[in-house]
C-alpha positions, 0 to 999 in steps of 0.5 A: 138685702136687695128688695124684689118686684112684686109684678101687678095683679093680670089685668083680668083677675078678680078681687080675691075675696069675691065670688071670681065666676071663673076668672083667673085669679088663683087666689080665693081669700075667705076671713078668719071668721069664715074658717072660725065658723066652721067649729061653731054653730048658732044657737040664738039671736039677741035683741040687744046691741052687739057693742053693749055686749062687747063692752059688758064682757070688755071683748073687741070687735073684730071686722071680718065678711062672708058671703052675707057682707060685711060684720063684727065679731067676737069669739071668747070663751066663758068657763069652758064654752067657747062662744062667737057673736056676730052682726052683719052691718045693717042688722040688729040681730046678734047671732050667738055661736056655740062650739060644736064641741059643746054639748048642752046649749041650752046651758051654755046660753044661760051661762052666756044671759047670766054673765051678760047681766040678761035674762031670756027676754034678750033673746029674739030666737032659739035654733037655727034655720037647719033646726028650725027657729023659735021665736021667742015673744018680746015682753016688757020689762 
């Protein structure tokens, strides 16, 4: 098989995954994260270390982006709730993503505290901005 040139980007085109402003690329990349999280929607933060959680529930990071920067994610299911943590790079916070698909939140969050080996005094916050966030107090343990 005789391989093909692929000819250079134009020299006018933007990077494909940034905001392009009306250049001509006619690609515009998204991440896998970004079509994922369409089926989700977040529920909670933790005040604990994504990777700590990560290595309870023996889950791998992916990279991915979106229009916040750079993060880590992971999507897995526990029994039948299907969940997503993410952190943006230079946040602590991790956001923890419920399926819409799931009805009860507030079970599927004690099902994810119970596996995890935590309580309620991981969580930073319950909601979202659309729902409205509250703040859950920090205590000692």
């Amino acid at each position: 098989m005789t391989a093909l040139a692929v000819p250079p980007p134009e020299p006018d085109w933007e990077a494909a995954p940034a905001y392009q402003g009306g250049k001509r690329n006619p690609a515009f990349q998204t991440s896998a994260w970004e079509y994922a999280a369409a089926h989700f929607r977040p529920v909670a933060g933790l005040r604990v270390p994504l990777e700590a959680l990560a290595a309870r529930l023996r889950l791998t990071l992916e990279s991915s982006w979106d229009d916040l920067g750079e993060m880590e994610v992971a999507m897995f299911r526990v029994r039948t709730s299907d969940f997503a943590l993410t952190r943006h790079d230079g946040q602590e916070v991790v956001l923890v993503w419920l399926a819409r698909a799931t009805p009860e939140a507030d079970t599927a969050l004690e099902l994810l505290l119970t596996v995890c080996g935590l309580d309620r005094r991981a969580l930073s916050f319950l909601g979202n901005p659309t729902t409205g966030l509250t703040y859950v107090e920090e205590r000692p343990g």
